[in-house]
N, C-alpha and C positions, 0 to 999 in steps of 0.2 A: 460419593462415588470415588473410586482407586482411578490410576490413569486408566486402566485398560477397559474401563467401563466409557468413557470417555474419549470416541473415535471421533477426527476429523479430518476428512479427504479437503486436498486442493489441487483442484486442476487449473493449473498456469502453463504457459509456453516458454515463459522466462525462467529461468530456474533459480538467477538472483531472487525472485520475488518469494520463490520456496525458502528460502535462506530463513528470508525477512519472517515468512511466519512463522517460522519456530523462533524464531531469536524475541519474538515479542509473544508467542502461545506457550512456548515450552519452558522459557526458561526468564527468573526473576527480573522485573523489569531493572529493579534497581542497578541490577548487575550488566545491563545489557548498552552496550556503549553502539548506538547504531552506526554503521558505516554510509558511504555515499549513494551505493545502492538504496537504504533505509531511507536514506533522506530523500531520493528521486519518490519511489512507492509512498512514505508517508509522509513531507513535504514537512520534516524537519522534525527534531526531537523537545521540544519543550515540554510537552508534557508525558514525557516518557515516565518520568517518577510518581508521576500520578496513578498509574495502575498499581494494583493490590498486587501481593504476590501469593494469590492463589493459581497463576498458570500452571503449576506441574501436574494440573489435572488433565491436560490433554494430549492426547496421543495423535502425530500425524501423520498421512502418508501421501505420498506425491504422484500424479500423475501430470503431465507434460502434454496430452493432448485428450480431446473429448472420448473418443474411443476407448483409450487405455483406460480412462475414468468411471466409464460404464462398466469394464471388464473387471474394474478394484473394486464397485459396487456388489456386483453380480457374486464376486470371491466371498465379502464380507458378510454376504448373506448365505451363501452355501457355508460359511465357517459357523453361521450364528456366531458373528461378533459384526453387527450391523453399524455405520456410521450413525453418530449423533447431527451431523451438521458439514455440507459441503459449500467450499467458499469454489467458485468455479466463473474465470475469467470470461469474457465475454469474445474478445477476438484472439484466436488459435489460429494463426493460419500455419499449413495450407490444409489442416483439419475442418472438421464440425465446429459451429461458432457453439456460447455457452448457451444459446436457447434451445437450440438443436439438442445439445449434450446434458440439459435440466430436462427436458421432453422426454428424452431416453431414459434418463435415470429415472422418472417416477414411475415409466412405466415396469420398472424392474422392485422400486422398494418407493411406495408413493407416500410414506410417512417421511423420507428425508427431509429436513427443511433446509432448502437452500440460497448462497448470498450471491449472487451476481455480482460480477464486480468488474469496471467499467471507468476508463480516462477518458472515453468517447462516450457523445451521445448519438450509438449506435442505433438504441431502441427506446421508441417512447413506450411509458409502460400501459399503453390501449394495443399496442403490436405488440409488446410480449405477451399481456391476460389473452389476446386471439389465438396464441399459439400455445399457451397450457393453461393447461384444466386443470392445477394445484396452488394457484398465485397465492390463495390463502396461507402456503407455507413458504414465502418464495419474500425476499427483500433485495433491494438494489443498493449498492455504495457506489459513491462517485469515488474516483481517484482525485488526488492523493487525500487519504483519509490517516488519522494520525492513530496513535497504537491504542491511544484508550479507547477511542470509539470501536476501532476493532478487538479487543477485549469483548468491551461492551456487547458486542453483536456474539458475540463467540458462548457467552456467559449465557444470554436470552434465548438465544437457539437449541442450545442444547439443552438449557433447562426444559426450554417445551417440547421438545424431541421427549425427555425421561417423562415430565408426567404423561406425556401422551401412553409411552409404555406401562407406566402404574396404572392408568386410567384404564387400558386395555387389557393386563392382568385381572383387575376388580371385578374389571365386565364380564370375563371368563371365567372366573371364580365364582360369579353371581350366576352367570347361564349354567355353571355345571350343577350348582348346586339346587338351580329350580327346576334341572332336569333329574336330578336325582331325585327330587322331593317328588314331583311327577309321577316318578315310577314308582316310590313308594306309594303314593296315593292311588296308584294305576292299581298297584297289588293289590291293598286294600280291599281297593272296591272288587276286585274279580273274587278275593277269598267271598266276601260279604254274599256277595250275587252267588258265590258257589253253594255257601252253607245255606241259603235260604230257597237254593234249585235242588240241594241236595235234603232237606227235609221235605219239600213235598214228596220226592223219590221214594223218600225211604218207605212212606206211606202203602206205599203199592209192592214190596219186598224188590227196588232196586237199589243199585250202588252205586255208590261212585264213579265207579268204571262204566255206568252206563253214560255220565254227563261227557264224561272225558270223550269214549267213544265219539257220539253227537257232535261236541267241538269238531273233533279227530275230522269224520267223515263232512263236515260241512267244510271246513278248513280247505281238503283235497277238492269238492267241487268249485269253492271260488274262486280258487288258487288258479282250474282252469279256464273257469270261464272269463276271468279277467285279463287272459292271453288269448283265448279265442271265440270264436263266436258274437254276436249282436249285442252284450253285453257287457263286453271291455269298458265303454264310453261312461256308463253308468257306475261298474266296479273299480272305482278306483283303492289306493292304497286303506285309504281311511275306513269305507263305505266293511272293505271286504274285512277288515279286522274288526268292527261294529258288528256286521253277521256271525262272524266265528263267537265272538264272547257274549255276542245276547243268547246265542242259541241255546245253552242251559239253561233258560229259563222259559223253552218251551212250554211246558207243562206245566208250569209252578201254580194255575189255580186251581191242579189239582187237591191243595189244601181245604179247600169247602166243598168237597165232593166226600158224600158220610162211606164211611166204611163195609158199611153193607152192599155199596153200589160197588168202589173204587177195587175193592178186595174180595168179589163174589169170584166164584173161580169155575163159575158154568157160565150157559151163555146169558146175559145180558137181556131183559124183557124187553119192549119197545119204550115203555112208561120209564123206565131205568134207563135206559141208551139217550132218551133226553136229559135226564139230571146229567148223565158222564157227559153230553154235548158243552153241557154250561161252563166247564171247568175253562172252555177257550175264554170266554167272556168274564169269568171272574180273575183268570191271571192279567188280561189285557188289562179290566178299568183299573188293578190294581196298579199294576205297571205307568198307565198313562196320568194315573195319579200321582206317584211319585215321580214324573218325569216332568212336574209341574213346579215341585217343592225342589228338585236336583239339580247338581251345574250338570248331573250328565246327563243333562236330557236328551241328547242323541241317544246313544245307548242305551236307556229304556223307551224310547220311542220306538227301534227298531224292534227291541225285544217285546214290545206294545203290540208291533203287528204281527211277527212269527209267532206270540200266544194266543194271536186271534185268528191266525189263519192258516195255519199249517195244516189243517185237518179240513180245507179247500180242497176242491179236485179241478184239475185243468177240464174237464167237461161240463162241471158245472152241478154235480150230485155230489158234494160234500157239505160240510158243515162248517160254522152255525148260519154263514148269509147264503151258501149255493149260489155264489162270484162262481167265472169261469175265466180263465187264458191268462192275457194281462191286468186283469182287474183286477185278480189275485199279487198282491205285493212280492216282488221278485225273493225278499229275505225269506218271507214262509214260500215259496216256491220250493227254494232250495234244502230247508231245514225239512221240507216234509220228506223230499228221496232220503237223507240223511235219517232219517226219523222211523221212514216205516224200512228202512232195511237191515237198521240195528232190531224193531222190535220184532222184525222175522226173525232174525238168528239170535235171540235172546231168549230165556224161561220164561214167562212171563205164571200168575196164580191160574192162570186159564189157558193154560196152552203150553206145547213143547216148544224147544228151538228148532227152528230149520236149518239143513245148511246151507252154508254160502252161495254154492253155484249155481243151487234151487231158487233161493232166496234174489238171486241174480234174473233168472231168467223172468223171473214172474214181475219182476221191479220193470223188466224193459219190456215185456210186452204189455205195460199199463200205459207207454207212451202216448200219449195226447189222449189219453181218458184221465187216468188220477193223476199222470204227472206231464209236466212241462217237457218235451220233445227233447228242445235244446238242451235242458241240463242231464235229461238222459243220456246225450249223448258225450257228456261230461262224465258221468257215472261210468258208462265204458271206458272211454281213454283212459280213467286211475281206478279199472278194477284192480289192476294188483295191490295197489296202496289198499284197497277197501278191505280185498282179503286177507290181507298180511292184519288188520289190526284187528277182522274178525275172527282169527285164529288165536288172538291172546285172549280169548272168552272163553270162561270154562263153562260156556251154555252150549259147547259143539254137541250136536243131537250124535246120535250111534244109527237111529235107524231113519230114511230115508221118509220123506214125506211128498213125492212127487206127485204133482195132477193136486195140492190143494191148493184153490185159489186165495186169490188174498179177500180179506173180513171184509163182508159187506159195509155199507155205512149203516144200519141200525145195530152190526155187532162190534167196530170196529173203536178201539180203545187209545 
């Protein structure tokens, strides 16, 4: 390390004693003839020649009482040039004493480590540990101590001072880089989960833009109800981005539903509308299988339940179990408004789209029969969001469709 790497504050009252520490920190022992002052503070020079002359690694700067000392701490951190090592006398008067003035300073930069230093026994060191919380970086000198042992102290302090900073770098270096590995793995898996939501889709002539949508519209009901309503407590940060990214995989069992059911483009037999029921219960065991072999078992857990139950009705006449209210899993609660008001305003092989504001009215007077009340009332507060990204579908119908209700459950896909 250069000097300037290499900061050390002292706060003393005497300013002789400031003298003193630079004449034995800053500059080559050999060369350094001590005066009387020198000799009072370090109780004579015999072994002045004994120090190495590695001192011109330190830089120091003086304050003269405990306040000024906190305020040269406070500086060096707003500079980002922090001290390595505060040597800070213990009686200032008619200041702050140095316990007072090491109290203050850790709680501004609590890596400092510092020396107290002391001709009196002012404090035993069971009264200073009562009064800070950092003793582990904290040492006592008695006066008069001679210039190698302060060297010494000088040398020790700072070196732990620096690796502490290396050590704290590394650690930063390390967390940025397992959060960046994180994200990558985050992406990974959401393409993986995409491509394999988006081949079931394809199956049935959808696109991509239909998972997105889905995302889209589940996204804007959790968003609200995790700020209002009876369901903040349970949506938290984690829960509601778990809903938004399983929710492409609603559908996904539609893969073992045969093409003559999944892509009939009339209505739907009864003997038929059963096979299309099972696709809930083949995306699920699939899903809850893999969420047994997976770290992300949350995430197809949730995505476990929204393909088992999204095609529930809050009354209790949907499919596959005919659950009704809260038995039905809050994530399929909310992925089925999301679900059946894209596949209104969407083409589907057996139907035109509807528009929007059709598509609106009939979603909210299903309230507390197919869907959950409360999140209905989520679905109004962000109709504009719902419209604005139903309007980027080139499935907008031309001609009006009003007075048709929504698909019974033996037609309902």
């Amino acid at each position: 390390m250069n000097q300037q790497q290499i900061r050390i504050l002292t706060i003393d009252d005497n300013e002789a004693i400031h003298d003193d520490y630079r004449k034995v920190l800053c500059a080559p022992i050999d060369n350094v003839k001590l005066d009387e002052a020198t000799q009072l503070l370090f109780g004579g020079d015999d072994q002045a020649t004994q120090s190495k002359s590695n001192n011109h690694e330190y830089l120091l700067d003086s304050a003269y009482q405990g306040k000024q000392g906190i305020e040269l701490v406070e500086q060096s951190l707003a500079q980002q040039r922090p001290y390595a090592c505060a040597f800070v006398d213990v009686r200032m008067p008619p200041g702050i004493d140095g316990v007072e003035t090491t109290k203050r300073i850790w709680e501004i930069d609590p890596n400092l480590p510092v020396v107290l230093c002391t001709a009196y026994s002012d404090h035993s060191w069971e009264e200073i540990s009562s009064q800070l919380d950092h003793t582990d970086m904290l040492l006592i000198l008695k006066k008069p101590f001679d210039p190698l042992e302060l060297c010494q102290i000088a040398a020790s302090q700072t070196a732990r001072w620096n690796l502490t900073k290396i050590v704290e770098q590394h650690t930063q270096s390390l967390e940025t880089r397992v959060q960046e590995r994180t994200h990558e793995i985050s992406q990974t898996r959401d393409v993986v989960f995409f491509t394999l939501a988006r081949l079931a889709e394809s199956r049935d002539s959808e696109t991509g833009e239909h998972l997105e949508r889905i995302e889209s519209y589940t996204r804007l009901l959790v968003e609200w109800l995790s700020q209002n309503g009876s369901y903040q407590s349970e949506l938290t940060d984690h829960h509601c981005d778990l809903i938004c990214r399983s929710s492409i995989l609603h559908d996904i069992g539609k893969v073992g539903i045969p093409d003559s059911v999944l892509l009939k483009p009339s209505r739907l037999t009864r003997e038929e509308f059963e096979i299309m029921k099972d696709h809930t219960r083949i995306g699920a065991e699939a899903l809850e299988d893999s969420a047994l072999h997976s770290s992300a078992c949350d995430f197809l857990s949730i995505a476990a339940e929204i393909a088992r139950y999204h095609h529930e009705r809050f009354n209790g006449t949907g499919y596959p179990h005919g659950i009704s209210g809260d038995e039905i899993p809050l994530a399929a609660r909310i992925v089925a408004v999301a679900d059946v008001f894209d596949a209104l305003t969407s083409e589907r092989v057996y139907k035109k789209a509807m528009p929007a504001e059709e598509a609106r009215m009939l979603i909210i007077s299903e309230s507390g029969e197919h869907f959950d009340p409360e999140i209905i009332v989520a679905f109004e507060a962000q109709w504009d969001h719902f419209k604005q990204f139903s309007q980027r579908s080139k499935n907008v119908p031309a001609a009006s469709q009003v007075g048709k209700p929504l698909a019974q459950p033996h037609t309902q896909r």
